[in-house]
Structure formats: structure tokens, C-alpha cells
C-alpha positions as a printed NumPy array, in Angstrom:
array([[  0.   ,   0.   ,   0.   ],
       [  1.383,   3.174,  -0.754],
       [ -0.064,   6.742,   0.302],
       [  0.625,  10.095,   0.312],
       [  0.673,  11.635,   3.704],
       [  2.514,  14.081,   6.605],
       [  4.575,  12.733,   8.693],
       [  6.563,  15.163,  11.204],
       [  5.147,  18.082,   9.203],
       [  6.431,  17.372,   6.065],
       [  5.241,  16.019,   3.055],
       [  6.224,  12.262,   2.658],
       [  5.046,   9.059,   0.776],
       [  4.144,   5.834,   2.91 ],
       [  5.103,   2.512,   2.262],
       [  3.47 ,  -0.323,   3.602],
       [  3.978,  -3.9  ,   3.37 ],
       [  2.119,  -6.596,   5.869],
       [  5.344,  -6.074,   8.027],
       [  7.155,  -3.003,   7.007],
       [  6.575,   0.525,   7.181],
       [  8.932,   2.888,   5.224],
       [  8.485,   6.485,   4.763],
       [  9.886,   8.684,   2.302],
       [ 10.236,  12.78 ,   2.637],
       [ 10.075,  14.751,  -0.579],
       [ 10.101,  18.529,   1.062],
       [ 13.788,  17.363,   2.299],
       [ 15.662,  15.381,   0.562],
       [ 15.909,  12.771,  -1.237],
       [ 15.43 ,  11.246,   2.039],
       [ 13.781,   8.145,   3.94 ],
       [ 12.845,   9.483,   7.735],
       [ 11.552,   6.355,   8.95 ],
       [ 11.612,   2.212,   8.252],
       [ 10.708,  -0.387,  10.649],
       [  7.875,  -2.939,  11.857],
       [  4.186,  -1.378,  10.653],
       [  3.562,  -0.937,  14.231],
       [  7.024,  -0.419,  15.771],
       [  9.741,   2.299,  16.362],
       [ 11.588,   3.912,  14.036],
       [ 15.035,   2.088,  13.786],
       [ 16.382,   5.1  ,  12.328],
       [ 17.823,   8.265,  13.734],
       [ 15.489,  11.129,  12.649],
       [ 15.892,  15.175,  13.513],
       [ 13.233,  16.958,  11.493],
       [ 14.958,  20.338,  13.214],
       [ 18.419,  19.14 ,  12.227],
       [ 21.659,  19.689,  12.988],
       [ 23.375,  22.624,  11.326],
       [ 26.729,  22.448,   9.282],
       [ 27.596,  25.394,   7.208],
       [ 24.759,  25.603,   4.705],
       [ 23.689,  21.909,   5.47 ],
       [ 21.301,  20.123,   7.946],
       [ 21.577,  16.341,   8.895],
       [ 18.249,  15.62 ,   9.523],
       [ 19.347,  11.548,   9.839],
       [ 17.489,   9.302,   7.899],
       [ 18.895,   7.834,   4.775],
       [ 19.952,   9.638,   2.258],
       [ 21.945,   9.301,  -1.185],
       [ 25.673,  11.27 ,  -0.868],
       [ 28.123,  10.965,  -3.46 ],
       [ 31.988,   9.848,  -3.009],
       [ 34.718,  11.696,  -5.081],
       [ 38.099,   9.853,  -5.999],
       [ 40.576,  10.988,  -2.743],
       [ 37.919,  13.208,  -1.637],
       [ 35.194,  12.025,   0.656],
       [ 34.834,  15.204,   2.686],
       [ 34.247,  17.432,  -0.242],
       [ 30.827,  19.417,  -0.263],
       [ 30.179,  17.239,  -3.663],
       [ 29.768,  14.709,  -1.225],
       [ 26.315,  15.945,   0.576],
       [ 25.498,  19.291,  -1.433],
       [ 22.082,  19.279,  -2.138],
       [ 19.894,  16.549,  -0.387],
       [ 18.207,  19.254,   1.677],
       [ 15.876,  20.406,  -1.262],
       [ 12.261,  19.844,  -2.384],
       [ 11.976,  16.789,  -4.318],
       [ 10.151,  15.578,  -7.808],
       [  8.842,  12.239,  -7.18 ],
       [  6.871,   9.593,  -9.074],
       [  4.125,   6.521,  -7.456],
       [  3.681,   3.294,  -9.373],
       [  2.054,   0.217,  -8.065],
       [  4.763,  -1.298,  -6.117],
       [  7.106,   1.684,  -5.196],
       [  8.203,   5.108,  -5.824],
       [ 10.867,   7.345,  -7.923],
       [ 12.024,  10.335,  -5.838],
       [ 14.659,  13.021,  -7.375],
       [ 16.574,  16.171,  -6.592],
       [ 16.86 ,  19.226,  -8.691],
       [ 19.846,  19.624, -10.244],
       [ 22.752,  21.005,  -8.448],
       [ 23.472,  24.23 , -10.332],
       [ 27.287,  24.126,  -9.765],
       [ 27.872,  20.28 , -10.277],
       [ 25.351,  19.827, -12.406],
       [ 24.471,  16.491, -11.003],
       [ 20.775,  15.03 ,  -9.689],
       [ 20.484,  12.288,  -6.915],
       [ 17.451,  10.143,  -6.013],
       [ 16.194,   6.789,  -4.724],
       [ 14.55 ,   4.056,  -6.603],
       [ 12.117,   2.298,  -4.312],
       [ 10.458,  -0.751,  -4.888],
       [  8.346,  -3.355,  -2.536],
       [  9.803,  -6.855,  -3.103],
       [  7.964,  -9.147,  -0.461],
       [  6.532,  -8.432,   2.887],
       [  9.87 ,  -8.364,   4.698],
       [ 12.151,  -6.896,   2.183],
       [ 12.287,  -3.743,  -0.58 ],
       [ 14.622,  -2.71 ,  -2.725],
       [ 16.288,   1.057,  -2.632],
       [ 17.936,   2.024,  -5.722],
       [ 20.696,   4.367,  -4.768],
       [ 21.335,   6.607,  -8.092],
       [ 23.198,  10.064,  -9.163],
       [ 22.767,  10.893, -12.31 ],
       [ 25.037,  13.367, -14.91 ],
       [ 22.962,  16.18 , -16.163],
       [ 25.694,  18.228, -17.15 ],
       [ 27.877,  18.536, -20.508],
       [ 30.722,  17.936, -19.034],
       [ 32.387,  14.515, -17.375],
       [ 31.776,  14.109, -13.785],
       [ 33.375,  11.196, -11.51 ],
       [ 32.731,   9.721,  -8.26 ],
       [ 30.525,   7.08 ,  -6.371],
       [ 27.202,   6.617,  -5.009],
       [ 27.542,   6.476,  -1.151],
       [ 24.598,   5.451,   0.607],
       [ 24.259,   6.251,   4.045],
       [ 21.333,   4.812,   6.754],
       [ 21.288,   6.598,  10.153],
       [ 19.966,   4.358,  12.355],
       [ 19.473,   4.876,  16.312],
       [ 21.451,   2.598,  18.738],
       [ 19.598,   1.759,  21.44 ],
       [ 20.153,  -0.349,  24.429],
       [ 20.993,  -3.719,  23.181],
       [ 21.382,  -2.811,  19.745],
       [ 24.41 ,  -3.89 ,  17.486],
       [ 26.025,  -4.261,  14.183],
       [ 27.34 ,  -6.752,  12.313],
       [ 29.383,  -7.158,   9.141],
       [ 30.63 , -10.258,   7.474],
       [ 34.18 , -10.85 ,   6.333],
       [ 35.651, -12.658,   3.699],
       [ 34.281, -14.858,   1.333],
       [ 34.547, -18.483,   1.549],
       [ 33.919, -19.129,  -2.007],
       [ 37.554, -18.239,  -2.708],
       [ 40.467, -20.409,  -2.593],
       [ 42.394, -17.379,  -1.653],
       [ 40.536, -14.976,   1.514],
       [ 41.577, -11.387,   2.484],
       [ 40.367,  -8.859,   4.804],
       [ 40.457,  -5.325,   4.564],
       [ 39.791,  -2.769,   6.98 ],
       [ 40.607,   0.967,   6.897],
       [ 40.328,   3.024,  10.049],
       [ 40.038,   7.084,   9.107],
       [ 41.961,   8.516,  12.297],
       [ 40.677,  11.971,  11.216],
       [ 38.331,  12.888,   9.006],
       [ 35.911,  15.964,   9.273],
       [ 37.187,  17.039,  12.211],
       [ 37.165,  13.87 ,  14.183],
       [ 39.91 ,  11.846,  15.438],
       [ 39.504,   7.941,  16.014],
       [ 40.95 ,   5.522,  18.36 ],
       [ 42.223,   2.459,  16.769],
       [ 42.157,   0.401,  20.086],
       [ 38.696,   1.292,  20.107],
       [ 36.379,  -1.254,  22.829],
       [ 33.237,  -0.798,  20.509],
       [ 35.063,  -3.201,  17.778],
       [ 35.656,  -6.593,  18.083],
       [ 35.984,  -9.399,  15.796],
       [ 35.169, -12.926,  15.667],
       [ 36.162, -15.802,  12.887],
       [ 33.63 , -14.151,  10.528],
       [ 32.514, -11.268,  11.676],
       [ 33.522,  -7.417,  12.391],
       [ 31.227,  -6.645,  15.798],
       [ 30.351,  -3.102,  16.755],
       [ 28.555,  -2.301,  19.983],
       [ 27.963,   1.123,  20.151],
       [ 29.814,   3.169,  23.686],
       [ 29.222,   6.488,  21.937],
       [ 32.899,   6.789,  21.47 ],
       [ 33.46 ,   8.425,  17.647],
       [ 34.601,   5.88 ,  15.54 ],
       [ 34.251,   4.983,  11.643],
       [ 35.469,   1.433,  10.244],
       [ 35.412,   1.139,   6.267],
       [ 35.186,  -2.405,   4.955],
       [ 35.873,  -4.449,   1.94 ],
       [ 33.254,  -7.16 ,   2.578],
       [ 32.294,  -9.541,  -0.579],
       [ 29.029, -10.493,   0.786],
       [ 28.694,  -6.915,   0.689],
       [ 25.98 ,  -7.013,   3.999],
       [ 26.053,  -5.021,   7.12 ],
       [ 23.013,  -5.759,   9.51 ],
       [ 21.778,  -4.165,  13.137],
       [ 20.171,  -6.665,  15.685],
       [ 17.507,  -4.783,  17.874],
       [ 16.448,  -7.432,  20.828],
       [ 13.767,  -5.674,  22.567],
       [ 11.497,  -5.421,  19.253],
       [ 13.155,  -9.073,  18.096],
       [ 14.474,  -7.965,  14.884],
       [ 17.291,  -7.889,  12.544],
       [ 17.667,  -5.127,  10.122],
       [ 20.108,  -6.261,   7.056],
       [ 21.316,  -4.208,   4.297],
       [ 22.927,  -5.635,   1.477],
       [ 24.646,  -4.436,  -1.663],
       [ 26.034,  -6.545,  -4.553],
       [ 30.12 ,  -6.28 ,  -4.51 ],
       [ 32.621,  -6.635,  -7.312],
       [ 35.74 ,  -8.416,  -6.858],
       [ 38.537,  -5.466,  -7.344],
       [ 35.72 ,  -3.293,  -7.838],
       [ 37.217,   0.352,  -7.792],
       [ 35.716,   1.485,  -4.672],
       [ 36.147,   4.222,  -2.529],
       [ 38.981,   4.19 ,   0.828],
       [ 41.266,   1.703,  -0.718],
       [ 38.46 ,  -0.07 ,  -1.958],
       [ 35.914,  -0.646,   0.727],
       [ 32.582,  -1.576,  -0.162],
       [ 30.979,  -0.938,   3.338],
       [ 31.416,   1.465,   6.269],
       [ 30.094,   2.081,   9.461],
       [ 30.132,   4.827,  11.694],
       [ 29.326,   5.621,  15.497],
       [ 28.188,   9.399,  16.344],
       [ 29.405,  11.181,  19.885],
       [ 27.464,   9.986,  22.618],
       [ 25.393,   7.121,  20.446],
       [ 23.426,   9.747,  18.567],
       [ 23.53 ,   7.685,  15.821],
       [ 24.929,   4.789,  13.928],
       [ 25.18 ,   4.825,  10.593],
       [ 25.298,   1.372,   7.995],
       [ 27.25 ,   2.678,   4.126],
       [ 27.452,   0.964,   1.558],
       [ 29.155,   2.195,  -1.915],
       [ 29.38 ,   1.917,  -5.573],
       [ 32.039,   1.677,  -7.111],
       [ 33.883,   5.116,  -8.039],
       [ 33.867,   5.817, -11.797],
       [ 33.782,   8.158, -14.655],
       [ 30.226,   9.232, -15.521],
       [ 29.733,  11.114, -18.896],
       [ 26.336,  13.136, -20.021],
       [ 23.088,  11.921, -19.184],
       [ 24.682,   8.727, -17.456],
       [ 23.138,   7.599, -14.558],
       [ 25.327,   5.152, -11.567],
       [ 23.415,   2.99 ,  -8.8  ],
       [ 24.043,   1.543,  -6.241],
       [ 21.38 ,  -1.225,  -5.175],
       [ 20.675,  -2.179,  -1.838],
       [ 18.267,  -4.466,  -0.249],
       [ 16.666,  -3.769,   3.233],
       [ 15.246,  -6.654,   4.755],
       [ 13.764,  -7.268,   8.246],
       [ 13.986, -10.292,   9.775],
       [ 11.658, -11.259,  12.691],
       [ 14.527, -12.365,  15.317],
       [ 17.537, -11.29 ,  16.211],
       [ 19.826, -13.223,  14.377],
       [ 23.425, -14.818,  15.896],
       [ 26.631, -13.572,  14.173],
       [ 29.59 , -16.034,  14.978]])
């Protein structure tokens, strides 16, 4: 069921499945301010005031940013998904895009489509509208909000291969934080990176073939997993991580990335990257 409504005062779009709810802002964004059980909490961090940087707001949610080759801080990165959308409703899902940045030139949006009762399918895309060749990524970015009990998973490796690596880059500083790398919020088992949120400041980027990163949530019995095709040697962002995470100051968020891979994109091209959310009713064991 889809339907057009307000939700938090602004105007949004309402997905429904038998088990989900998702809802989608078009007066900020492109944007989704809220995805969970149809009549649970919001597992993601949402701030319809905001929080102020420069001429941006993070209002949380999940949102489409861009990643530029040795660049991820740049203003290309975030610059605009603050604006009044255009937006389309078919049967099963909805289109939502952003005007066109008048400097870059480029337009971001979100493809979103119900698959099955527990799962749906967000199409990440940016898309060229310039005459002139722009590069970078699609970097998609969930804010979720850790509460007590609540942690995050990502698997390593690949077992398929005959030959196994894992790669993990820790940012020490980046946008004027400064990480620990003996930091008690990661931990690691055979398969698994572990992150229990402390509130400490922290980001991890992973290359992760499986290309999943999921949040367990005991006291509503869930598990929240998004996932995100990867390419071997793909030429992603950090060194070539395919997923990231990220823990706010004082647990005011967590956020699940994943990314596309980085690449040149010529007139009237369009890059995705496609993600499946799916919410599973238990919480489920990573070991």
C-alpha cells in the first residue's frame, strides 16, 4: 500500500507492506525518515529540526551522498539533499529526485520498490545532467538509532575463494574527528567485524564480498540487514571498501554505508548503487 501523507510536518510518501513501514520525505531530501515494523519504532535516527553544518542540515534518515576519488569530505559529497523533491508513485514503489545542483550539475534520487513483505529494494542513483564529465561514487548512508541492546554486524571474507583477504581501513581523522584504533566498541570474531555502540566516535570502512552489514535490535526481536552486490577489485572508494560504518558522539547515531564503485560518468549517465533492506523477525546470531 502506498499513500501520500505528513509525517513530522512534512510532506512524505508511505510505504506499507504486511510487516514493514517505510516512509519517504520529498520537502527534504531525497530522504527516507523512517523504516521499521508497521507498528514499531523507528530504527532510524530522525531530527526533522536538524543539525546545522555550514549551509547543510543532517536531519538523519537515509539519504543518497556521493563519493569523489581521494575526496570524501568534499561538499560534492552531501550538497544538495536538503531540497524539495520531484517524485513519481507506481504500483509497487516510488521514484524520488533532486533538482539539479546548479554548480555540479548532477541530480540524486532513490529508486524504491516493494519486493515481499519483509524486504524492498532502494535504488541508490546520481545521475550526470551536465555537458561535461563528472566522476565519483554513489555512497549510501542509513542513520539508524542505537539503542540499548542494539548492534552491528558485518561479514568478512568470502569463503567461495580459494584465496581470503580482509580489509579494513580506520580514518583517524576525518571531518574534524579523530579515532581511536584500540577502540572497545570493535571486536571481531572468525567471521565477523562486531560493533557495539559506547558512543565513542569511531568509523570502520570495509571491503566485505558479501557486501551485507546488519543491526540486531532485541527488545522489538528484529534484525535489520542491508545488502549491496560487490565486485571483486571493484574500484571502490577508501582503498576499496565496499561498506562502512560509523558511530556518532554519545550514540546519537549509527550509521550502515554501503558504496558503488567510483567511476567516470559522462552526459546523461546515470550510476546505482542497489541495496536491499530486509527485516527479519529475530535477532539473528553472528559467529
Amino acid at each position: 500500500m502506498i499513500t501520500e501523507l505528513v509525517f513530522d510536518g512534512l510532506n512524505c510518501i508511505e510505504l506499507r507492506t504486511n510487516k514493514i513501514k517505510m516512509i519517504i520525505t520529498t520537502e527534504i531530501g531525497p530522504r527516507i525518515a523512517f523504516y521499521g515494523k508497521v507498528n514499531g519504532e523507528n530504527l532510524l535516527y530522525w531530527n526533522k529540526d536538524g543539525i546545522k553544518y555550514d549551509d547543510w542540515n543532517l536531519y538523519g534518515g537515509h539519504r543518497v551522498w556521493i563519493t569523489r576519488p581521494g575526496a570524501d569530505e568534499s561538499q560534492d559529497t552531501y550538497l544538495a539533499d536538503n531540497e524539495e523533491c520531484e517524485y513519481t508513485i507506481r504500483e509497487t514503489g516510488v521514484k524520488i529526485t533532486s533538482p539539479m545542483n546548479p554548480i555540479m550539475k548532477i541530480t540524486r534520487g532513490m529508486d524504491i520498490e516493494v519486493i515481499s513483505d519483509n524486504e524492498i529494494r532502494v535504488t541508490n542513483f546520481i545521475t550526470n545532467c551536465g555537458p561535461m564529465l563528472y566522476s565519483g561514487g554513489v555512497w549510501s548512508p542509513t542513520c539508524t538509532k542505537p539503542r540499548e541492546g542494539v548492534k552491528y554486524s558485518i561479514p568478512l571474507g568470502d569463503d567461495s575463494l580459494s584465496w581470503d583477504i580482509v580489509k579494513i581501513i580506520i580514518p583517524r581523522k576525518f571531518a574534524g574527528n579523530t579515532v581511536r584504533i584500540d577502540d572497545p566498541q570493535i571486536s571481531f570474531n572468525s567471521n565477523y567485524m562486531l560493533i557495539n555502540p559506547m558512543g565513542i566516535v569511531t568509523k570502520r570502512a570495509v571491503y566485505a564480498p558479501q557486501g551485507k552489514i546488519a543491526m540486531t535490535y532485541p527488545e522489538e526481536n528484529l534484525t535489520f540487514i542491508k545488502s549491496s552486490k560487490c565486485k571483486r577489485d571493484g574500484n571502490y572508494p577508501l582503498g576499496g571498501c565496499n561498506i562502512a560504518v560509523f558511530v556518532g558522539k554519545d550514540n546519537f547515531m549509527v550509521e550502515m554505508e554501503t558504496f558503488s564503485e567510483e567511476q567516470t560518468i559522462i552526459p546523461n549517465e546515470t550510476i546505482e548503487n542497489v541495496e536491499n533492506w530486509t527485516l527479519v523477525d529475530k535477532v539473528l546470531k553472528f559467529e
